[in-house]
C-alpha positions as CSV (number, residue, x, y, z in Angstrom):
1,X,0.0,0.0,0.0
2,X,1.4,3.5,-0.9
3,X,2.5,5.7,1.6
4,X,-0.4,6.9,3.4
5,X,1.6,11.0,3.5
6,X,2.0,11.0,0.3
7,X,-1.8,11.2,-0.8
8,X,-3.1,14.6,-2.0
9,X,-6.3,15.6,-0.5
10,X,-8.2,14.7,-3.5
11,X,-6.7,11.2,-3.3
12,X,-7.0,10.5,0.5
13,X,-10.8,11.6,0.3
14,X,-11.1,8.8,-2.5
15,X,-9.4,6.2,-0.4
16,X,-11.7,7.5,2.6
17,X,-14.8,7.7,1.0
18,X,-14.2,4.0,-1.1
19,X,-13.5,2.6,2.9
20,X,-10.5,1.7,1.3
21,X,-8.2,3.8,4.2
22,X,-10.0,4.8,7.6
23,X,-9.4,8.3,8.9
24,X,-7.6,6.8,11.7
25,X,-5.1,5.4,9.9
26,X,-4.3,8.0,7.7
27,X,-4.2,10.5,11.3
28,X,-1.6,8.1,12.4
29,X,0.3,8.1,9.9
30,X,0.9,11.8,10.2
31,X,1.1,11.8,13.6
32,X,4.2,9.2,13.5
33,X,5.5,11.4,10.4
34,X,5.9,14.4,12.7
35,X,7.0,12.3,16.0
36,X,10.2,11.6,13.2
37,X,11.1,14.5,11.5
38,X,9.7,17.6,13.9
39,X,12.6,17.7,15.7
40,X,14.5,18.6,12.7
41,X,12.5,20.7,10.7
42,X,10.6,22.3,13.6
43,X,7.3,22.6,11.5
44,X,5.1,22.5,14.6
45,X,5.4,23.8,17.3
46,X,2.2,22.1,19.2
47,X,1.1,18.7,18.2
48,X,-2.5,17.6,19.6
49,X,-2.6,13.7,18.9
50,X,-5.6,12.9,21.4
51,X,-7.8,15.4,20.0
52,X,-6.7,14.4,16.1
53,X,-7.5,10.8,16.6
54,X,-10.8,11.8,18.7
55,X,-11.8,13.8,15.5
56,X,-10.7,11.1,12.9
57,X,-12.3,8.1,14.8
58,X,-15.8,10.7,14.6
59,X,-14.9,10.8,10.8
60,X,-14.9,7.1,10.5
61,X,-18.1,6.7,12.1
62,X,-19.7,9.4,9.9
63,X,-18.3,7.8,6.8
64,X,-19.4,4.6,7.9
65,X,-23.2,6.4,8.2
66,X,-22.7,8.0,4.8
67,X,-23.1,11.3,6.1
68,X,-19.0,12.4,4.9
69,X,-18.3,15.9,4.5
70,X,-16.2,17.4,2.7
71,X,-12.8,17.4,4.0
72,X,-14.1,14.2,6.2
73,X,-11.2,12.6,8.3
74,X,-8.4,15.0,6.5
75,X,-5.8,15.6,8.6
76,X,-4.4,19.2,8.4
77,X,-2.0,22.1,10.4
78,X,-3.0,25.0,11.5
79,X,-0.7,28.1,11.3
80,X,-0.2,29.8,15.1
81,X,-2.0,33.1,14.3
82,X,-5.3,31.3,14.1
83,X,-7.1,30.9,17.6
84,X,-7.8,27.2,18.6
85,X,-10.2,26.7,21.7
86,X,-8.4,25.1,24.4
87,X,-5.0,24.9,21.8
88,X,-1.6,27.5,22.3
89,X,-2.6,30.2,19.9
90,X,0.4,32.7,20.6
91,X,1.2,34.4,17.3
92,X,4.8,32.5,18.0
93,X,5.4,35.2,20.2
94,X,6.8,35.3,23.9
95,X,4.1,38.4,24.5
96,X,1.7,36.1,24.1
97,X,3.0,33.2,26.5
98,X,0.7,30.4,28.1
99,X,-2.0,31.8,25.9
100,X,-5.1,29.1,24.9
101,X,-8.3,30.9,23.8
102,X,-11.6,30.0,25.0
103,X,-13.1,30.5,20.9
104,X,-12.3,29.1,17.7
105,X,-11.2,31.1,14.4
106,X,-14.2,31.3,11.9
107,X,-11.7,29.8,9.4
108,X,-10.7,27.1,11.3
109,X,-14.4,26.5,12.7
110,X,-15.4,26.0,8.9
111,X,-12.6,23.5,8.3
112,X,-14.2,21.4,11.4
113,X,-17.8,21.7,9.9
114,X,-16.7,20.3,7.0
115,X,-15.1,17.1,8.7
116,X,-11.1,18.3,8.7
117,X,-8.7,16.6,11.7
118,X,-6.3,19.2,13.5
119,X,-3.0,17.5,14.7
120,X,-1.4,21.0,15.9
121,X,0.0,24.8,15.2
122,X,1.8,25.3,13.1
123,X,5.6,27.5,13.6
124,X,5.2,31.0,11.8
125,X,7.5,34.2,12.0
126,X,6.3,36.3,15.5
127,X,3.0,37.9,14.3
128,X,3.3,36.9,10.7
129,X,6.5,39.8,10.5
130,X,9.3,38.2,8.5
131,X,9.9,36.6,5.2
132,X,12.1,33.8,6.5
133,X,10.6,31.5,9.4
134,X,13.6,33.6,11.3
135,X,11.8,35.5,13.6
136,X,9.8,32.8,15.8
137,X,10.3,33.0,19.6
138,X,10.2,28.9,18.9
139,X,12.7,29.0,16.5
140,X,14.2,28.5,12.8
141,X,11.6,26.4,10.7
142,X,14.0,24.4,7.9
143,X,13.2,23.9,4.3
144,X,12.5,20.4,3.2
145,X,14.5,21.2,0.2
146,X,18.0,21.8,0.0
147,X,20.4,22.1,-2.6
148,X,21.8,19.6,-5.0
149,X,25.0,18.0,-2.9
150,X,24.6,20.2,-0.6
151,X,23.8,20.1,3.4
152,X,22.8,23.8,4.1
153,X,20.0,24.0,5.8
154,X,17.8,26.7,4.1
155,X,14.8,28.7,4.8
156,X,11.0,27.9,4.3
157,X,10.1,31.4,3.4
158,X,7.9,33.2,5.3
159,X,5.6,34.4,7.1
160,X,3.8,30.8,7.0
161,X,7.1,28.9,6.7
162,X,5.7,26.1,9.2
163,X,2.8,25.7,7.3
164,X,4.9,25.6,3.8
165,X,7.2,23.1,5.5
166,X,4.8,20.9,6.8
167,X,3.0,20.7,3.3
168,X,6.5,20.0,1.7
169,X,7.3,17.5,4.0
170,X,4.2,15.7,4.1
171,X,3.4,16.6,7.9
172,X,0.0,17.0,6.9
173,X,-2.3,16.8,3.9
174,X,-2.8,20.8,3.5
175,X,-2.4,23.9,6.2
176,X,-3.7,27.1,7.0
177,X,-1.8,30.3,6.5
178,X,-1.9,34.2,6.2
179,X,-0.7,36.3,3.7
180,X,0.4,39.9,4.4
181,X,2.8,40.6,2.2
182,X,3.1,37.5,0.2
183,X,3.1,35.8,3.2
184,X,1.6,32.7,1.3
185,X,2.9,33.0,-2.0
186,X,6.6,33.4,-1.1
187,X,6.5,30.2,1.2
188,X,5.2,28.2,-1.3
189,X,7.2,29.4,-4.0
190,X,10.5,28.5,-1.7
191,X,9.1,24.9,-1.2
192,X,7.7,23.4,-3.7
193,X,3.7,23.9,-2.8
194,X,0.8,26.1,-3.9
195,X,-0.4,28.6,-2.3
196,X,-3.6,31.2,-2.7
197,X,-4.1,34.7,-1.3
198,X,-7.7,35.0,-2.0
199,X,-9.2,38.0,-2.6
200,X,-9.2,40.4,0.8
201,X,-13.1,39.6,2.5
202,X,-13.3,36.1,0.9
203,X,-12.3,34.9,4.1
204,X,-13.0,35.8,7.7
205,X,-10.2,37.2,9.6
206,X,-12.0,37.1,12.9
207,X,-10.4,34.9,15.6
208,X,-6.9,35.4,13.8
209,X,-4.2,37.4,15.4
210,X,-4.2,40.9,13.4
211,X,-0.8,41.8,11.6
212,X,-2.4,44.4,9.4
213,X,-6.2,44.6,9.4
214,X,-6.5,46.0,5.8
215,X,-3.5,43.9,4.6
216,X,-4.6,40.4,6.2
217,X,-6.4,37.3,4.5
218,X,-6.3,33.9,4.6
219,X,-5.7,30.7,2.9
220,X,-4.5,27.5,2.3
221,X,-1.1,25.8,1.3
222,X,-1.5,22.9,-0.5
223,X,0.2,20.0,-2.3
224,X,-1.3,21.0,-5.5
225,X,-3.4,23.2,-7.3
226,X,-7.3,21.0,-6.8
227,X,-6.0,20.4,-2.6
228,X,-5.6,24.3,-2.6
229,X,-9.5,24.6,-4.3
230,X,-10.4,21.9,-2.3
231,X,-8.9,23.6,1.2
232,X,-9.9,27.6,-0.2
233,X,-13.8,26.0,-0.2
234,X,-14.2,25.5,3.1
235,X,-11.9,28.1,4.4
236,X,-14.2,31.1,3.1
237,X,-17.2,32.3,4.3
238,X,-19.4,35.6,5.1
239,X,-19.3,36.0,9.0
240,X,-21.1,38.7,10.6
241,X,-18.3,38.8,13.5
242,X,-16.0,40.4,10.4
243,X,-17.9,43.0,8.8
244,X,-15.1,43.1,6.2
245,X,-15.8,39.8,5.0
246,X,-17.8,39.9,1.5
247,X,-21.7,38.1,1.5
248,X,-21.0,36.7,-1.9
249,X,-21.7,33.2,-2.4
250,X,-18.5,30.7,-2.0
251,X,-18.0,28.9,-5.9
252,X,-16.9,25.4,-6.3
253,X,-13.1,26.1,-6.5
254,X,-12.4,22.8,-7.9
255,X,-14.9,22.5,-10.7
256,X,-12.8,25.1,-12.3
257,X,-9.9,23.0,-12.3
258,X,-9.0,21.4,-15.9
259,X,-11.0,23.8,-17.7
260,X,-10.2,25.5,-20.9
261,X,-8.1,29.1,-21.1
262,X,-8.5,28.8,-24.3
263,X,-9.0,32.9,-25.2
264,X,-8.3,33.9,-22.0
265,X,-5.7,37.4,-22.1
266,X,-3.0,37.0,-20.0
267,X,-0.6,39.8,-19.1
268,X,2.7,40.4,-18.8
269,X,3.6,43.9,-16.6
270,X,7.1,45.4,-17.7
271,X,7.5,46.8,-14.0
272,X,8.4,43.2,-13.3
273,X,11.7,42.8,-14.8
274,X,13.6,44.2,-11.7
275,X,17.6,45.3,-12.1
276,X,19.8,42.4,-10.8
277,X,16.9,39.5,-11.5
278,X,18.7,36.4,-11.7
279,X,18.5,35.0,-15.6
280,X,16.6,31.6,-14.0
281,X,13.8,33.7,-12.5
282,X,13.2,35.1,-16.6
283,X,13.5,32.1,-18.1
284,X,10.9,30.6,-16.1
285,X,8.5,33.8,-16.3
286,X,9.1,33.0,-20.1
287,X,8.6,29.4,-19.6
288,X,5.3,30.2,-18.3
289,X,4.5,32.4,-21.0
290,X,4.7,29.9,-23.6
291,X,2.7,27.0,-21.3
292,X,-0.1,29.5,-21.2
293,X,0.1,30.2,-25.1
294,X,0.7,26.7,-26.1
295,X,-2.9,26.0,-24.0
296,X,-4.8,29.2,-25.9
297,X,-4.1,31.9,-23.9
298,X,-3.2,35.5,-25.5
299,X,-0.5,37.1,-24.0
300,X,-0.3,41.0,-23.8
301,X,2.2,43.2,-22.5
302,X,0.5,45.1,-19.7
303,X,1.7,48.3,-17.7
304,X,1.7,48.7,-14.1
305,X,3.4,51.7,-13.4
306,X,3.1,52.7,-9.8
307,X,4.5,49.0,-8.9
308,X,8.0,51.0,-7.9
309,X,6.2,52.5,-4.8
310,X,4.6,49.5,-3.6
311,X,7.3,47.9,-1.3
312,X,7.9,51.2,0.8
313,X,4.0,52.3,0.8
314,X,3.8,48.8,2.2
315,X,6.4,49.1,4.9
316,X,4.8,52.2,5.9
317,X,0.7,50.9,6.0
318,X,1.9,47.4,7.3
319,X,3.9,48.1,10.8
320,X,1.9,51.3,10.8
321,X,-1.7,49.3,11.5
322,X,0.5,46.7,13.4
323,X,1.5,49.4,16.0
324,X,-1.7,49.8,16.6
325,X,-3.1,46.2,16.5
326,X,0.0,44.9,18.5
327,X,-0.8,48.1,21.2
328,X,-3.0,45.1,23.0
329,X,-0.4,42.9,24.1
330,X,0.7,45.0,27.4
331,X,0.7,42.0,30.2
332,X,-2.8,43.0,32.3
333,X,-5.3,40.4,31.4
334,X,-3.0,37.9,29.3
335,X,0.0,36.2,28.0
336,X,3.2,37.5,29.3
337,X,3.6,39.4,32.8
338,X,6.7,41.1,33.7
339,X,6.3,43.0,37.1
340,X,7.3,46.8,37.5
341,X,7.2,49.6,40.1
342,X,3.7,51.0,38.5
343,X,1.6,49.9,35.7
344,X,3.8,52.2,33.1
345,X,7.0,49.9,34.0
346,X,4.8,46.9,33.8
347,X,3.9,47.7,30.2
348,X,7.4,48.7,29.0
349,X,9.0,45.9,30.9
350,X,6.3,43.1,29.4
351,X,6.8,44.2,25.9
352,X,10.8,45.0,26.2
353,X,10.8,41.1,27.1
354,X,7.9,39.8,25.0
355,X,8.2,41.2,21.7
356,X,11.4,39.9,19.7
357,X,13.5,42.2,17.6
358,X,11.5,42.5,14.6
359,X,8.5,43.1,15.9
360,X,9.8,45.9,18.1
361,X,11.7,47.5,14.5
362,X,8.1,47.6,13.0
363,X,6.4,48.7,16.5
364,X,8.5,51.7,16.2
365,X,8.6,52.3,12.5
366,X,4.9,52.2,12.5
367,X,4.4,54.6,15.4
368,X,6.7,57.2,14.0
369,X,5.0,57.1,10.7
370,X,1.3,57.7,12.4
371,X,3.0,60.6,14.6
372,X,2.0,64.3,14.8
373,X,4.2,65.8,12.2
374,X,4.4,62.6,10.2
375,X,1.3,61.1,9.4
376,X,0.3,62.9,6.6
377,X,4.2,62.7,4.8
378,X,4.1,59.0,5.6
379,X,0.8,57.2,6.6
380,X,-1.3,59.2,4.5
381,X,0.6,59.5,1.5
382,X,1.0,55.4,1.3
383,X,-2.6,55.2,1.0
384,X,-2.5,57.5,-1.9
385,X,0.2,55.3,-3.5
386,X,-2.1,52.3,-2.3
387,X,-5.3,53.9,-4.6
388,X,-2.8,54.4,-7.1
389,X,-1.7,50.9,-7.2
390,X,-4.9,49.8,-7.3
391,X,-6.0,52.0,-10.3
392,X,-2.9,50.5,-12.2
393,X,-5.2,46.8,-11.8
394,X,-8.4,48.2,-12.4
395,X,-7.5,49.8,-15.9
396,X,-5.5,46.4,-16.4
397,X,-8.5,44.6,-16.5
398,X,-10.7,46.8,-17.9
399,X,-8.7,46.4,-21.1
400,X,-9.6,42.9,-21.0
401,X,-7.0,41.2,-19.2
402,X,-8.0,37.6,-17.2
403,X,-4.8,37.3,-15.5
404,X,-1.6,38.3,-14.9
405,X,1.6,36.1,-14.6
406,X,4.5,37.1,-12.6
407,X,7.3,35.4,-10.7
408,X,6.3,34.6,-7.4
409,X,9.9,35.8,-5.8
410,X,13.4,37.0,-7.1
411,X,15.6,34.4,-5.9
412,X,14.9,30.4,-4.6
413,X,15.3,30.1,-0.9
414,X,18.2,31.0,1.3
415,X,20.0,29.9,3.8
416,X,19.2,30.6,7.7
417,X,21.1,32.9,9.2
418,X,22.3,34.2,5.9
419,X,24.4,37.5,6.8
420,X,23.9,39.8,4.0
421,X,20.0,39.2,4.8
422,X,20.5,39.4,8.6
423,X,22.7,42.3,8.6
424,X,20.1,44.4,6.3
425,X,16.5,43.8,7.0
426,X,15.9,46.3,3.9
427,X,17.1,43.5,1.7
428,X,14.8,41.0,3.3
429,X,12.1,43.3,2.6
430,X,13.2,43.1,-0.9
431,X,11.9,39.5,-1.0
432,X,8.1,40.7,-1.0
433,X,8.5,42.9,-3.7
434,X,6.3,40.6,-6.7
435,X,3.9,39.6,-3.8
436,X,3.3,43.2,-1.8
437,X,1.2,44.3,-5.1
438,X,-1.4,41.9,-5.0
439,X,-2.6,42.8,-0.9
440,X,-2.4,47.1,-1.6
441,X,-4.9,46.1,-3.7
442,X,-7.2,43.5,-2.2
443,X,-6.7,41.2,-5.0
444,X,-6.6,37.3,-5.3
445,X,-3.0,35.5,-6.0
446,X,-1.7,32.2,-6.8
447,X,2.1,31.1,-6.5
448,X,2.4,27.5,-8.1
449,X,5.9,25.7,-8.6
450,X,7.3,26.1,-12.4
451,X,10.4,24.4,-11.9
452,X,13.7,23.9,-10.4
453,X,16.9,26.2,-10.5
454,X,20.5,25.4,-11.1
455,X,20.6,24.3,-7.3
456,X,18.2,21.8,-7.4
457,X,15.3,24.3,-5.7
458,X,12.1,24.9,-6.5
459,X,11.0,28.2,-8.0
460,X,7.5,29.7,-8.4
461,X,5.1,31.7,-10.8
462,X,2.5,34.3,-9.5
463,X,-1.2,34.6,-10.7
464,X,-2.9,38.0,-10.0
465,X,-6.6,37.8,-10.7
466,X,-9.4,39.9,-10.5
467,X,-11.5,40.7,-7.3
468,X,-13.0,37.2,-6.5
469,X,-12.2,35.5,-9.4
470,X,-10.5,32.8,-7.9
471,X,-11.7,30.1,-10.1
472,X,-9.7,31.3,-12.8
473,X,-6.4,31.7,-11.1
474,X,-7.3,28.1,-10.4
475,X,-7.9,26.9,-13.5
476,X,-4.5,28.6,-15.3
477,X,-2.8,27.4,-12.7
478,X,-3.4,24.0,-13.2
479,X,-2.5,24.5,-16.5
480,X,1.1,25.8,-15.3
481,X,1.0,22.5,-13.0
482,X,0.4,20.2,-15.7
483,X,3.1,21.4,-17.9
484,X,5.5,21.9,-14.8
485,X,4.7,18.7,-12.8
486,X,5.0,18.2,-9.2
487,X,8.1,18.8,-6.8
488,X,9.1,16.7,-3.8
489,X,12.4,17.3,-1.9
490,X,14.7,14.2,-1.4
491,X,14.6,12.9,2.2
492,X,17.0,14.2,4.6
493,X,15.1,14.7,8.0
């Protein structure tokens, strides 16, 4: 019998439904995956075995009834910024210590309606900040991947790197994640995965720890393109505890996978061809190109000209909402406590030890940007840029374009504690620039492997689609997928 980890969603729901598997079985088989390789990749950083065979043994019994649902006994991780009742929820974050909320995310909720096993959290950077796994008060996650002949251990990407490396790894059949920034995209790109910003409202946000409200969504990482439909279908929903979610009904994401683009205009924006790209990140961009021709697609060159301004609008919106979001965490009712003289020292003294270094650096930034005397310079002239940006999609697609295909990052992943990264966060920043786009201006993204650089290391391509059009990033995708095929790391851990 194949390896019960190495089924896609799709496949393990066949197996399930045909009583050919049970859902205990296949629980257990992830649950022994992570007992041998969490220690080295450091994927999760809670594990709840009781309660994952408690909720698989009441998917058997359903599937026995015939009343299976639709991600019945399918065992997935859940990223740490999503609350779990009774489960550490603490935004990998030291602030946030001995934290277990009494609620569930609406996200999460929906993937337990719908029959989906939880075996634990999932290791993320502290409050989604980072683009590298690096900045978790739990520690380094490590990509599944690593270069040909080579034992460097590399990143996962980030913020979602636990969630990418579990996927990779085949510590669970999908995950939960957040996307920022590219937050998603990037992860996947870096491991081999798929992974869908949806639009910003198609998904609740409420029982997820807030990075930057008007920035924030969520989604899934998947092995593949259908798991990722499969996963995005239960995951959104209206819910009138977010009133930014959108009351539009939820499609079936993975009808729209094999269908035709046949017609469809794809475009191809100039502002992507950044100085010092590496040739292997064109060639694929070009490779995609002629996938998406060779299956009917039009290709037009498209302009998106205020793209430049996007990266340092978006470090001035992002840590400039998270000052305030973050403002919360001060030690009185939860999470970390650190006694001082008054209730001022208590505060300082709580955050100086809770917050790690990061998360202070965009504290601060975004505090000084939203200060008397600065606010309008900064804060409110990155929401102009953001309109702008926005504008520059709009008239995109109003001139008939479906889709848009980027690359998903400028470079494959790195290795940890790499100094010219860790000595410049500026430069690290630079790793969201094809990703940062897509949340100024609320819209849906896809990053889906294309192939593998000189190293050995998967690389991604980016899908930009319009407002809640998902189903077509979906179905080009799969497209790309087909022509690309899928990527699994050799086995080291």
């Amino acid at each position: 019998m194949t390896d019960l980890t190495s089924l896609t969603i799709a496949e393990a729901r066949a197996k399930l439904s045909a009583k050919e598997i049970t859902a205990v079985e296949l629980t257990d088989a992830y649950i022994a995956a992570i007992e041998a390789a969490n220690e080295r990749i450091n994927a999760y950083i809670t594990v709840t075995p009781e309660k994952a065979r408690e909720m698989a043994k009441a998917s058997d019994a359903r599937i026995a009834e015939s009343r299976a649902r639709p991600l019945e006994g399918i065992p997935l991780g859940i990223k740490d910024l999503f609350a779990t009742e009774g489960v550490h929820t603490q935004a990998c974050s030291h602030v946030l210590d001995g934290f277990k909320p009494r609620y569930e995310s609406t996200v999460t909720q929906n993937l337990w309606n719908d029959g989906a096993v939880m075996l634990g959290k999932l290791n993320m950077d502290e409050f989604a900040m980072g683009s590298s796994n690096e900045t978790s008060y739990y520690g380094v996650v490590k990509n599944p991947w690593r270069a040909r002949g080579s034992n460097l251990d590399l990143v996962p990407g980030g913020s979602s790197g636990g969630s990418a490396a579990a996927v990779a790894a085949h510590l669970c059949a999908g995950a939960t994640a957040t996307d920022t920034g590219g937050s998603i995209r990037q992860p996947a790109a870096f491991t081999g995965t798929v992974g869908i910003k949806p639009t910003y409202g198609r998904c609740s946000r409420w029982g997820i720890a807030a990075f930057a409200s008007s920035l924030d969504q969520a989604g899934p990482i998947a092995r593949d393109v259908r798991d990722a439909a499969i996963l995005l279908g239960s995951m959104a929903s209206v819910d009138p505890k977010d009133t930014t979610s959108v009351d539009l009904p939820v499609p079936d994401y993975e009808a729209s996978i094999g269908q035709s683009i046949k017609g469809m205009k794809i475009g191809i924006p100039k502002e992507y061809r950044v100085d010092g790209m590496p040739e292997e990140i064109e060639a694929l961009w070009q490779q995609g190109v002629a996938w998406l021709r060779d299956a009917g697609a039009e290709i037009v060159d498209i302009s998106l000209p205020h793209t430049k301004y996007a990266l340092p609008a978006y470090y001035i919106v992002a840590p400039a909402e998270a000052s305030s979001n973050l403002a919360r965490y001060d030690g009185v009712r939860y999470g970390l406590r650190v006694d001082g003289k008054d209730i001022v020292d208590m505060y300082e003294k709580t955050r100086a030890a809770g917050f790690g270094r990061e998360v202070k650096r965009r504290i601060m930034i975004g505090t000084y940007v939203l200060s008397a005397g600065y606010y309008d310079a900064y804060y409110l002239r990155a929401q102009k840029v953001r309109t702008l940006i926005k504008r520059d999609f709009e008239l995109a697609f109003q001139a008939g374009v479906d889709a848009i295909l980027t690359p998903a990052t400028p470079s494959s992943a790195f290795g940890i504690a790499d100094e010219d990264l860790a000595s410049d966060p500026v430069k690290m920043y630079l790793n969201d620039i094809f990703t940062v786009t897509v949340n100024m201006a609320g819209l849906p993204g896809i990053a889906v492997p294309g192939g593998l650089d000189h190293k050995g290391l998967p690389l991604g391509l980016q899908l930009i689609g319009k407002p809640f059009e998902e189903e077509t990033l979906f179905k080009t995708a799969h497209i790309i997928e087909q022509a690309a095929g899928r990527f699994t790391p050799s086995k080291w851990w």
